[in-house]
Structure formats: structure tokens, C-alpha cells
C-alpha positions in Angstrom: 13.9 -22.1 1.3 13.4 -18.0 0.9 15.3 -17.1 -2.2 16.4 -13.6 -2.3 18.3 -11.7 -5.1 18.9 -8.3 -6.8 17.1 -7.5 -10.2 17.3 -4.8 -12.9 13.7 -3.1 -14.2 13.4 -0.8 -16.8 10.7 1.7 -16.6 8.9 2.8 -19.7 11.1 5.9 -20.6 13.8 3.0 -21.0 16.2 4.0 -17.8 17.2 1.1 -15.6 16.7 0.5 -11.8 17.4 -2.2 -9.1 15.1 -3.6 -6.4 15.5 -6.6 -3.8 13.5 -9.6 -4.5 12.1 -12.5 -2.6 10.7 -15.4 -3.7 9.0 -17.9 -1.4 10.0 -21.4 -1.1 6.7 -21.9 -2.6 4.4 -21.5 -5.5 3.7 -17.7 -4.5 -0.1 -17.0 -3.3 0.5 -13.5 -4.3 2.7 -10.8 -4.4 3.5 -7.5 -2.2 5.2 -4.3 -3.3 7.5 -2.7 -0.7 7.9 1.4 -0.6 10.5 2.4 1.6 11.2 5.7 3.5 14.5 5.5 2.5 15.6 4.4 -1.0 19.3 3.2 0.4 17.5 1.3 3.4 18.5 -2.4 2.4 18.4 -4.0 5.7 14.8 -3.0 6.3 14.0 -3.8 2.6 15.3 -7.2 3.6 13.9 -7.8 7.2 10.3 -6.6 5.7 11.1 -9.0 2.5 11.6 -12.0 4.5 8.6 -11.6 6.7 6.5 -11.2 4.3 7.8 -14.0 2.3 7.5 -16.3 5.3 3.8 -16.1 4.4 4.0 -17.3 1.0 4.3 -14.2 -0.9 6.7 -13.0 -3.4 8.2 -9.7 -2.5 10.0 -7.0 -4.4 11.3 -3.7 -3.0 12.5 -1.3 -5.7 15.1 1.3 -5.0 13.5 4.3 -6.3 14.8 7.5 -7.8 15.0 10.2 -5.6 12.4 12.7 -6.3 12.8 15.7 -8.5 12.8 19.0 -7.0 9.3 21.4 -7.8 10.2 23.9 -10.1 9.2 27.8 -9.6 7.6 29.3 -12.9 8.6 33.1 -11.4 4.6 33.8 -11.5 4.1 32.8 -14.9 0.9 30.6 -14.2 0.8 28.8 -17.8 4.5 27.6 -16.8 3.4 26.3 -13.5 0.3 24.3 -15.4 2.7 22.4 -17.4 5.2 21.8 -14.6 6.5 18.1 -14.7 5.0 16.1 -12.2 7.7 15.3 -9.8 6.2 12.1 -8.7 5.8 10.7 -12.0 9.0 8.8 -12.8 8.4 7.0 -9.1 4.8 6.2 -10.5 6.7 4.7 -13.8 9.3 2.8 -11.5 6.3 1.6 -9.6 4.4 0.3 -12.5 7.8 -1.4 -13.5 8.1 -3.7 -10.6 4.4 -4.2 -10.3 4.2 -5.5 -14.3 7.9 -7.5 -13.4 5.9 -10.0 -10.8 2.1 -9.7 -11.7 2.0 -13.4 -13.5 3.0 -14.7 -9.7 -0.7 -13.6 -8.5 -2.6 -10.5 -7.9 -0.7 -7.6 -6.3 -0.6 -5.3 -2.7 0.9 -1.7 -2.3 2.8 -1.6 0.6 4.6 2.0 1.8 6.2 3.3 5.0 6.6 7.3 5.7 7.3 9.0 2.7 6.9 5.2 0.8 3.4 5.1 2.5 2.8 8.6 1.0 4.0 7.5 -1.7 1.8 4.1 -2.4 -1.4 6.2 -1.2 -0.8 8.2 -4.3 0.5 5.6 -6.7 -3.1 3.6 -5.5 -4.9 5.8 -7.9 -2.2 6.0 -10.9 -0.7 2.8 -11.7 -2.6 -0.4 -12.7 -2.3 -4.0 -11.5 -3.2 -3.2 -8.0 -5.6 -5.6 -5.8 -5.2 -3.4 -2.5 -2.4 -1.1 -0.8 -1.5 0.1 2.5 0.4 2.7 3.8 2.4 3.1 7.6 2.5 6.5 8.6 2.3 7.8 5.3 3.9 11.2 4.7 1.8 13.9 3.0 -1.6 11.4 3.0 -3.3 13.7 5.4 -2.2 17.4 3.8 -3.1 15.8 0.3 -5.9 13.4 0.6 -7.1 13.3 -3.3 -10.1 11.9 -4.9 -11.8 8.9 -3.4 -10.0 5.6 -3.3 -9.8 3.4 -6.3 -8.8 0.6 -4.8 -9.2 -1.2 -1.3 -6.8 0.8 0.9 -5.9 0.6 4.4 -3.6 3.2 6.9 -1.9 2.8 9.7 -1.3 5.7 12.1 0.2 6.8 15.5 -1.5 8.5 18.3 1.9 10.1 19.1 3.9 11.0 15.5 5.1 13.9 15.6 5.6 13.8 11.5 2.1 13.2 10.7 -0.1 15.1 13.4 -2.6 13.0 14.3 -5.6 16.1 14.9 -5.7 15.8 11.6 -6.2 12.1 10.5 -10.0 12.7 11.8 -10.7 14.7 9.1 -9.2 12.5 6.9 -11.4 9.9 8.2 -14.6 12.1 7.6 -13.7 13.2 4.2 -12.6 9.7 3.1 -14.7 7.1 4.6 -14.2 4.5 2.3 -10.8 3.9 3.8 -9.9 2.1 6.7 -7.6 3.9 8.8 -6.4 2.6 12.2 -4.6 4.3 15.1 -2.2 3.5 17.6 -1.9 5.2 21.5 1.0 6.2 22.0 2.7 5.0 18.7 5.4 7.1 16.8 6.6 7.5 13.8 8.4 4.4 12.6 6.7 2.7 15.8 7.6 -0.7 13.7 11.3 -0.1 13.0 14.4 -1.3 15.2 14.4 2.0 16.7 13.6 3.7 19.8 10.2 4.6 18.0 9.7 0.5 18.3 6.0 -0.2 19.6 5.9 -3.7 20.0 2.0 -3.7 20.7 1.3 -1.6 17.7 3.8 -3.1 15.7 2.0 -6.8 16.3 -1.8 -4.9 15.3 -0.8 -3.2 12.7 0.8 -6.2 11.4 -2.3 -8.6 11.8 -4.0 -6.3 10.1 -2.0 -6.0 7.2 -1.8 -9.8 6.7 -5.8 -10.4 6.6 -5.8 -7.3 4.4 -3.9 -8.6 2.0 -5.3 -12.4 2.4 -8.2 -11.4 2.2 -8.0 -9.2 -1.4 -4.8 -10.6 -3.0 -5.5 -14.2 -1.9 -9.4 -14.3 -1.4 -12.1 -12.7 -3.2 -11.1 -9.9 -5.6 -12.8 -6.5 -5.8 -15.7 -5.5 -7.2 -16.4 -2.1 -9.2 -19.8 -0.8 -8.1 -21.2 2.0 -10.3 -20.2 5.6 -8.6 -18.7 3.6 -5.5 -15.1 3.5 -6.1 -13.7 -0.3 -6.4 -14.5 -2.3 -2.8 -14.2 -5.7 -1.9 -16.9 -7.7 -1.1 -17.1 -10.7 0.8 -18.3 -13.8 -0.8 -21.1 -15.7 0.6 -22.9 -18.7 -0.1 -26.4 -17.9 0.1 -28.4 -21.3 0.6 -32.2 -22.1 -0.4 -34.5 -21.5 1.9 -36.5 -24.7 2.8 -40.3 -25.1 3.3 -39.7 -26.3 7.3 -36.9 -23.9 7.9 -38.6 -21.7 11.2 -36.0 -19.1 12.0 -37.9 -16.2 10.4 -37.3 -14.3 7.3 -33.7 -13.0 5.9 -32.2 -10.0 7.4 -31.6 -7.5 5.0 
């Protein structure tokens, strides 16, 4: 039976915050990291919680700190140089949940809208991460970064009028290492209860988000190649060639 509860983190400049946690009814295969759009959003937190949980992971969404507002240095350039990052105490809450559950199994990065901006970024700045993946991720496609660190895959509609999509090609050209998918005629939140709801998406997006994760938090694990980035390669047993085998050399 799901168990779900309410827990307290501390993040390492010592302040508390809660998230929603659910534990699967058994020994967890792994664990997934929810983002939300919405900090307040409990009922989605809870819906995506138990779903996820129905396939044998634990889940934990933290309610995050809202971010703080940029600050203007009035010209002075040096002042704007040592600006506080706004996103970093959401990167420190991150890290928080991530090292609360990473002894139940290797851990995904999961983010919708400004969450699935959110876990793009935090991809490259917090450890413990096996893969992460990002719904309509707000600011991804204006701020695309260095190259991937870690196994990362997007989710994207045709129609969102948030996140144009004329845009996510270029993306796709100037990241290639990341798998980004698209959806006809999807919206934004085209897997929420509302009248953005794309069932058809919703069901692709979501079967590809499960063998995502199986396949790097439950399968093989990724592998740093030297100037590549981390990628995950699939396993394969290579067997011996034998002396009457007649179907031609390997392919390369």
C-alpha cells in the first residue's frame, strides 16, 4: 500500500522546508524528484506522486522557496558580477531532497513549466543525479547553457504559447546530446486536468518518461566518456564468435 506523508529538509545554509513524500509499497527501485510549476500545487504534487509510485518508485516533491527577485546594480558592472544568484537557494533545496532519499536507489529530475526550467538548470549544479526531465520547461530554450552533464530528456508542444516552439529547433541543433520530443497540437500544461489536457500527448510523453527513467535509474547507469558529456550506454553481451558461425563479420 502507497504510503504518503509530509517531511521537513534542511538545506545546507540551515533553513527548513517541507515536501510531499511517497513511498512505495515496495522496496523502492529508485527514486524520482518532482519540480512543480507552482510551489502551493499539492494536489498535482500528489496525483504525479502516486503515479509514479504505482511503479515502484519513491517520490518526493519539495515545496520550494519562491525565487528571489534580480537585483539592479544602477550600471555599476562590478556590483552586477557579484550579484547573488537567484536560483541558488532552489539548487540548495534541491540538493536537500535529493541527498534525503538517495540511499533508496539512484535518482531522476523531474520538472514541469517553470519546475522543468528549473530541473534543466539544476541537471548541471547539484550532484546525485542518474537522469532528469523537464515538461515544457520555462526559460530552457532562451537559456540553453553548456552541454548536458547528465542524460536529459524534454518534452514540448507543438502549440504552447509559453514556450514558442520556432525556437526549440535551434535548441535541438545547438544541443544534440539531448533528446527532445514534440507534441502536435499540445499546449502548455497539455498533461494537467485542464483544458490544456492532451490525452494523446499526455500517454507519449508519459511512456517515455517511464523507459527513461527505467532504463538509467533502474538499468544500466551512465558512463563519463572523455569530452562527451556523461551518456548512457546500453549494455550488451557480446558473445564469442565460433569457428562454424557463417553470418559474416561484425558490424561496426
Amino acid at each position: 500500500m502507497l504510503k504518503e506523508s509530509t517531511v521537513k529538509l534542511t538545506a545546507n545554509d540551515g533553513h527548513t522546508f517541507s515536501a510531499f513524500r511517497a513511498d512505495p509499497a515496495d522496496t523502492p527501485k529508485g527514486v524520482i524528484v518532482v519540480l512543480l510549476d507552482n510551489a502551493k500545487a499539492e494536489g498535482r504534487a500528489r496525483k504525479l506522486a502516486e503515479t509514479f509510485a504505482a511503479g515502484g518508485y519513491l517520490v518526493i516533491a519539495p515545496s520550494l522557496s519562491e525565487p528571489a527577485a534580480p537585483t539592479e546594480a544602477d550600471g555599476d558592472d562590478s556590483a552586477k558580477e557579484v550579484a547573488p544568484d537567484p536560483a541558488a537557494p532552489l539548487l540548495a533545496e534541491i540538493q536537500s531532497a535529493i541527498d534525503s532519499v538517495n540511499d533508496c536507489g539512484k535518482v531522476a529530475l523531474i520538472g514541469y513549466g517553470a519546475g522543468g526550467g528549473l530541473a534543466y538548470t539544476a541537471a548541471n549544479r547539484v550532484t546525485g543525479l542518474a537522469c532528469t526531465v523537464s515538461y515544457y520547461g520555462i526559460g530552457i530554450i532562451e537559456n540553453a547553457g553548456a552541454k548536458r552533464k547528465i542524460p536529459t530528456l524534454l518534452h514540448f508542444g507543438e502549440a504552447d504559447p509559453v514556450v514558442p516552439f520556432i525556437e526549440v529547433d535551434q535548441f535541438r541543433a545547438y544541443h544534440p546530446e539531448v533528446s527532445a520530443f514534440s507534441y502536435p497540437g499540445a499546449k502548455h500544461d497539455f498533461d494537467s486536468d485542464g483544458e490544456s489536457y492532451d490525452e494523446t500527448a499526455t500517454k507519449l510523453a508519459h511512456d517515455r518518461t517511464a523507459a527513461w527513467i527505467s532504463q538509467y535509474v533502474v538499468g544500466q547507469p551512465p558512463v563519463t566518456l572523455k569530452n562527451a558529456g556523461a551518456y548512457a550506454l546500453a549494455k550488451t553481451d557480446k558473445k564469442k564468435k565460433k569457428k562454424d558461425d557463417d553470418m559474416g563479420p561484425p558490424a561496426d
